[in-house]
VOGU-3710 file (C-alpha; in Angstrom, 3 decimals, decimal comma):
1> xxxxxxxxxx> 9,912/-40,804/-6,224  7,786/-37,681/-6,177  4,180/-38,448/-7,740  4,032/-35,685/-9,740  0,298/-35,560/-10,883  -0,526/-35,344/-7,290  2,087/-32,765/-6,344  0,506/-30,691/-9,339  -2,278/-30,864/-7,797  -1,287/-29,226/-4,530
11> xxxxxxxxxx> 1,038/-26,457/-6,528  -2,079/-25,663/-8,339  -4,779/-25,778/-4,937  -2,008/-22,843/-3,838  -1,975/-21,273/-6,769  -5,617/-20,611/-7,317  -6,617/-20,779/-3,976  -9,148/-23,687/-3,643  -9,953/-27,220/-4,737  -12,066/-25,975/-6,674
21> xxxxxxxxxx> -9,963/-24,056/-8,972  -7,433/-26,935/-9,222  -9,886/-29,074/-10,717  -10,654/-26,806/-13,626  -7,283/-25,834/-14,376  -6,401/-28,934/-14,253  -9,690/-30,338/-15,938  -11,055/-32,645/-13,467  -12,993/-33,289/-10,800  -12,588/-31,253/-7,167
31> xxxxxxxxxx> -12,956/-34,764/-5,587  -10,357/-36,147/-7,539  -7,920/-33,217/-6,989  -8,750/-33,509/-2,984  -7,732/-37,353/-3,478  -3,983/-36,398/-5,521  -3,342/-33,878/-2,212  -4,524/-36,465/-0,014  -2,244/-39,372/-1,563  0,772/-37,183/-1,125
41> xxxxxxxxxx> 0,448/-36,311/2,028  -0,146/-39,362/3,268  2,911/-40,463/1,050  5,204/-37,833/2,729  3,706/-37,545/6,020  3,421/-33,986/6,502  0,174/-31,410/5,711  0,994/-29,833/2,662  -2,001/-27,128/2,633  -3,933/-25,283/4,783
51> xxxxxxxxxx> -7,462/-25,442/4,339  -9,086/-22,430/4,087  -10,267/-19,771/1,712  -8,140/-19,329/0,158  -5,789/-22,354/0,751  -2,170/-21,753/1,293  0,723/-23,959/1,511  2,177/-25,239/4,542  6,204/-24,694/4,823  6,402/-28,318/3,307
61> xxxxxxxxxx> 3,730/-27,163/0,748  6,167/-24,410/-0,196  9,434/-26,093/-0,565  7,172/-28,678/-3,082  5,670/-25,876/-5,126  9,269/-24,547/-5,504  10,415/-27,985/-6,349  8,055/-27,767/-9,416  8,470/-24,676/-10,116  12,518/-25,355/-10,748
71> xxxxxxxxxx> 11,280/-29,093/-12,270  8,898/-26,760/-15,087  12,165/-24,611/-15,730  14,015/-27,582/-16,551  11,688/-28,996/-18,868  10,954/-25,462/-20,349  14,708/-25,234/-20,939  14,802/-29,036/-22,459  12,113/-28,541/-24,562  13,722/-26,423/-26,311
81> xxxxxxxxxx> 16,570/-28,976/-28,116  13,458/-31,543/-27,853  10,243/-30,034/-29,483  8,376/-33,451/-29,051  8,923/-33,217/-25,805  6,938/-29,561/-25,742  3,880/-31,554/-26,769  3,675/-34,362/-24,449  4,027/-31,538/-21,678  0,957/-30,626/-19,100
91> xxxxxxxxxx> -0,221/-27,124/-20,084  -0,383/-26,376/-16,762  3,266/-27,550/-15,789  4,023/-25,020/-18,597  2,515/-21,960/-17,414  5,966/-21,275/-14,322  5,307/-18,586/-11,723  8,403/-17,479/-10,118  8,258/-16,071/-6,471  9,835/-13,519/-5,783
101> xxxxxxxxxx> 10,389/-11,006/-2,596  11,332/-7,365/-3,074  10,996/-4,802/-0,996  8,161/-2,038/-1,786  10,025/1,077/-2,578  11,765/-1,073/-5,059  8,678/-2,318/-6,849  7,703/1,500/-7,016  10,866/2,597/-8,654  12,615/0,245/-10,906
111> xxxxxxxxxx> 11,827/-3,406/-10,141  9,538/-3,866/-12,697  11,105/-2,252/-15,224  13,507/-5,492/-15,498  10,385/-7,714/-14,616  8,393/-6,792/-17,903  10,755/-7,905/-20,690  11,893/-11,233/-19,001  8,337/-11,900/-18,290  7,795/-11,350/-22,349
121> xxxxxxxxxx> 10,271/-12,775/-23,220  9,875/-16,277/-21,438  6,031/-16,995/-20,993  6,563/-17,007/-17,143  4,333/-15,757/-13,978  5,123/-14,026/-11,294  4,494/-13,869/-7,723  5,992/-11,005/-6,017  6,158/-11,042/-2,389  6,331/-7,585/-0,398
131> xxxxxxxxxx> 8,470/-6,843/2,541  11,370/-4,591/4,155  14,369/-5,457/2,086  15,783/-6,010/5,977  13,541/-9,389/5,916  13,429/-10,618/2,044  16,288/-12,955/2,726  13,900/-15,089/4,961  11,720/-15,459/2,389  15,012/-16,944/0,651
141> xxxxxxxxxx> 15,779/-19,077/3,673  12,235/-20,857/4,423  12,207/-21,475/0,595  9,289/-19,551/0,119  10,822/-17,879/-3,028  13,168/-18,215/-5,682  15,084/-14,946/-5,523  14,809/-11,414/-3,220  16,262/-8,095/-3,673  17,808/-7,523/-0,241
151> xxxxxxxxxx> 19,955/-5,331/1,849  22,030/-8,460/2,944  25,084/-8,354/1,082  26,254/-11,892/2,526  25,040/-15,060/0,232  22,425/-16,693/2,226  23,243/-20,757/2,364  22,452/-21,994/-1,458  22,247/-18,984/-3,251  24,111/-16,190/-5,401
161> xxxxxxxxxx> 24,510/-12,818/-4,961  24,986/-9,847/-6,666  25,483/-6,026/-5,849  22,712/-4,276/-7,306  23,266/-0,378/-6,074  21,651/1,722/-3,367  18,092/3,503/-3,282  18,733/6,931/-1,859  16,262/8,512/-0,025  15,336/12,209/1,599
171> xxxxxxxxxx> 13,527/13,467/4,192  10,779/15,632/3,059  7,939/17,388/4,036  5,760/20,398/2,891  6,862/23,615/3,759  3,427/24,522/5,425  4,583/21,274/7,859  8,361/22,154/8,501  7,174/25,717/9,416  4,386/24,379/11,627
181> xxxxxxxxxx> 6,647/21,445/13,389  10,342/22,548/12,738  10,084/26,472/13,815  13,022/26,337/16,172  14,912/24,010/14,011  14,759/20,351/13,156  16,558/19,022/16,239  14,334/20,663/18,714  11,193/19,547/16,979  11,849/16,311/15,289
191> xxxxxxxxxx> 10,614/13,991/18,758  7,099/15,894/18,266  6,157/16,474/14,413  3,892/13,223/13,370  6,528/10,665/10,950  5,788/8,358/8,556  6,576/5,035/8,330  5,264/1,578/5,708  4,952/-0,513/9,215  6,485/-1,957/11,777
201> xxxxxxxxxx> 9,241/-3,124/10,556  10,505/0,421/8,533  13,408/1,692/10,458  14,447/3,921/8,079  13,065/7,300/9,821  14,989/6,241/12,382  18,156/5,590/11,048  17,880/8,937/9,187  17,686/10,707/12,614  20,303/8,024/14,129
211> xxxxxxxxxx> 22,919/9,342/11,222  21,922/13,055/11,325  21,381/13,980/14,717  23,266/11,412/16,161  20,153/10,074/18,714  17,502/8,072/18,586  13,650/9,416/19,086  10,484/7,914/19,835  8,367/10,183/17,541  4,206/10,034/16,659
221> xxxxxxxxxx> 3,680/7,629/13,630  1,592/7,287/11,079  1,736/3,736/9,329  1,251/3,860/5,745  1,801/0,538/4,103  2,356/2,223/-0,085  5,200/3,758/-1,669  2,652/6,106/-3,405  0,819/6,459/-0,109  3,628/7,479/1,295
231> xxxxxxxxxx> 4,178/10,209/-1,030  0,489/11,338/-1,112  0,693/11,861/3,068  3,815/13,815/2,691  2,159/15,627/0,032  -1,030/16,265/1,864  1,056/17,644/5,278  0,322/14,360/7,486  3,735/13,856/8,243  7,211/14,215/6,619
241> xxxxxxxxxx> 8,945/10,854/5,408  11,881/8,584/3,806  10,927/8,853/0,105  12,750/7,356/-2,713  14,330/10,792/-4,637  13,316/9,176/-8,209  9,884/9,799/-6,825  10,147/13,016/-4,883  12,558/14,642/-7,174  9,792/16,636/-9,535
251> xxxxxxxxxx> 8,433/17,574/-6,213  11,307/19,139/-4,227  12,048/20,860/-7,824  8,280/22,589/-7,559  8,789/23,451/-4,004  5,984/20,924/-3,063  8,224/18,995/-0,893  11,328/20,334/0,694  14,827/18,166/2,725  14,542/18,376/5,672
261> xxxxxxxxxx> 18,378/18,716/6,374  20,067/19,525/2,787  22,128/16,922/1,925  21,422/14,825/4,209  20,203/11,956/1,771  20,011/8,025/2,957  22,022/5,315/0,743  20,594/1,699/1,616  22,093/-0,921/-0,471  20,671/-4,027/-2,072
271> xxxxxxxxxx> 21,419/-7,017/-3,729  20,178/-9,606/-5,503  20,124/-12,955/-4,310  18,889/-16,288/-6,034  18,634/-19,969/-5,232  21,856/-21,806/-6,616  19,501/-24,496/-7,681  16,993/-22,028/-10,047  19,988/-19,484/-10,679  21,156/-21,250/-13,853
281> xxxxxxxxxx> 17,497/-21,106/-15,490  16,886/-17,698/-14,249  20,527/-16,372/-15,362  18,694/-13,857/-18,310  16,402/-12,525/-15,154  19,712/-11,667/-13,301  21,308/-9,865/-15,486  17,802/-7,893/-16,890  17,770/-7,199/-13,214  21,945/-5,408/-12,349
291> xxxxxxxxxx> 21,132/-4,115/-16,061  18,458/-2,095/-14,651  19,510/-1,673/-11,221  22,687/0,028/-12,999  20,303/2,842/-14,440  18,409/3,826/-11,290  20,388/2,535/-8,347  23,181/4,650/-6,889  26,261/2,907/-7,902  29,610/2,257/-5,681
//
C-alpha cells in the first residue's frame, strides 16, 4: 500500500519546488517533509526527486504525482454524493493540477479558450507543458501528463483519442522582405532569405517548401521560441515564417504581411489524446476542448 502522507509530500516538493515549500503548504516542518520523501523512497526503492533548486521529479517521481493527481479526482468526484467525506479531506489533496502538453501555436490560438471555463468550473490547476505537437505524445507515454493535443492520430497505449481539426498556417513575410529576398521569384531565392523557426524541432518551414516546391533546402535560421515572437520577427522583416492565419489574418488584410505563394496554406492536424485511467474524470475537459477546437480548427 502506497503511504499516502509521504507520497503528498513528494507531489507537493515538485510542485513548489523545494522542501521548503512542502512544509508550509503542507504545515509542517521541512525536516519532517525530507523524512515522508525519504520513507518512500526507501519503501519503493527508487529516487523519487531530484535535488536541486528547484526540485523536480524523477520519472518514478512523475508516474506517483500522476497517481495522486487521478487518486484527488476520484475523491473530488466522490465527495460529491458524500459531503462528509469533503471535510475529512487534506486541503492540499484538494487543490488537483492537471498536466498537460500542447503544442505552442495552439496555446496562442484557441487552447485556452476551452482551458478557462473547465478550470472555473472545477477548482482545478493546471500545468501546461510546451512542445512541437510532433513530440506531445511522449509526454503521454513517460506519464509525465495526463492529456496532449497532438498531431498523432493513432491512440498511444492507454489512452483515448479524438480528432480535434487542423491549424492552418501561411507563409508570410513583409513586402519590404519578399522584394529584398524573393526578386527573381520565390524558388530561386528561398535557400538564401533568413527563415524562422520556434527551435529545433519545428519542421514546419520545411515541409511548407517540401509540399510547394517539391525539395528540400537548408536555409539561414533564426530560432524564435514564441508564437507572438514569431509574429513580431515577421513583422519587423527578420525573416518570413509558418504563422497560424487566426493570427496573421488582420495583417495580410493591412498589407503588413503578405503569402508567400497564394494559396499555398499548411493544414497540420491534431488530436486530443488522454490517459484511459483520468479520461472518465476529465470527460467535461474533452468535450470543452472538440467544442472549441470545432470553432477555430479547420474541420475535415
Amino acid at each position: 500500500m502506497i503511504d499516502y502522507p509521504a507520497a503528498l509530500a513528494v507531489k507537493m516538493v515538485v510542485q513548489t519546488g523545494s522542501f521548503e515549500q512542502a512544509a508550509k503548504a503542507l504545515h509542517v516542518t521541512p525536516s519532517a517533509i525530507s523524512q515522508r520523501v525519504k520513507i518512500i523512497e526507501e519503501r519503493l526503492g527508487v529516487s523519487l526527486i531530484e535535488r536541486g533548486s528547484p526540485c523536480v521529479a524523477t520519472e518514478k517521481g512523475e508516474w506517483l504525482c500522476r497517481h495522486l493527481e487521478h487518486v484527488s479526482m476520484l475523491e473530488s468526484e466522490l465527495a460529491k454524493h458524500l459531503p462528509n467525506l469533503a471535510e475529512m479531506q487534506n486541503s492540499a489533496m484538494q487543490r488537483i493540477t492537471i498536466n498537460i502538453a500542447v503544442n505552442a501555436d495552439s496555446i496562442g490560438t484557441w487552447f485556452l479558450k476551452a482551458m478557462a471555463p473547465f478550470v472555473q468550473d472545477t477548482g482545478y490547476l493546471l500545468s501546461i507543458a510546451i512542445d512541437d505537437e510532433d513530440y506531445t505524445a511522449e509526454w503521454l507515454e513517460r506519464g509525465r501528463v495526463l492529456a496532449a493535443v497532438t498531431s498523432l492520430s493513432k491512440p498511444i497505449k492507454g489512452c483515448r483519442v479524438s480528432q480535434l481539426g487542423a491549424l492552418r498556417y501561411q507563409a508570410t513575410a513583409t513586402p519590404a522582405f519578399i522584394e529584398k529576398h524573393f526578386t527573381n521569384g520565390i524558388a530561386e531565392g528561398i535557400a538564401k532569405a533568413p527563415a524562422l523557426s520556434f527551435n529545433q524541432k519545428d519542421r514546419l518551414q520545411q515541409e511548407w517548401i517540401n509540399r510547394t516546391l517539391g525539395r528540400i533546402i537548408n536555409m539561414p535560421t533564426h530560432r524564435i521560441p514564441s508564437t507572438q515572437g514569431f509574429i513580431d520577427a515577421c513583422l519587423a522583416g527578420m525573416g518570413w515564417g509558418m504563422n497560424p492565419v487566426h493570427i496573421v489574418h488582420e495583417h495580410i488584410k493591412s498589407g503588413r504581411l503578405v503569402e508567400l505563394v497564394p494559396d499555398s496554406a499548411l493544414e497540420i492536424p491534431l488530436f486530443w489524446q488522454v490517459n484511459h485511467l483520468a479520461a472518465n474524470e476529465l470527460t467535461n475537459l474533452t468535450r470543452q476542448v472538440t467544442q472549441v477546437a470545432k470553432q477555430f480548427l479547420i474541420q475535415p
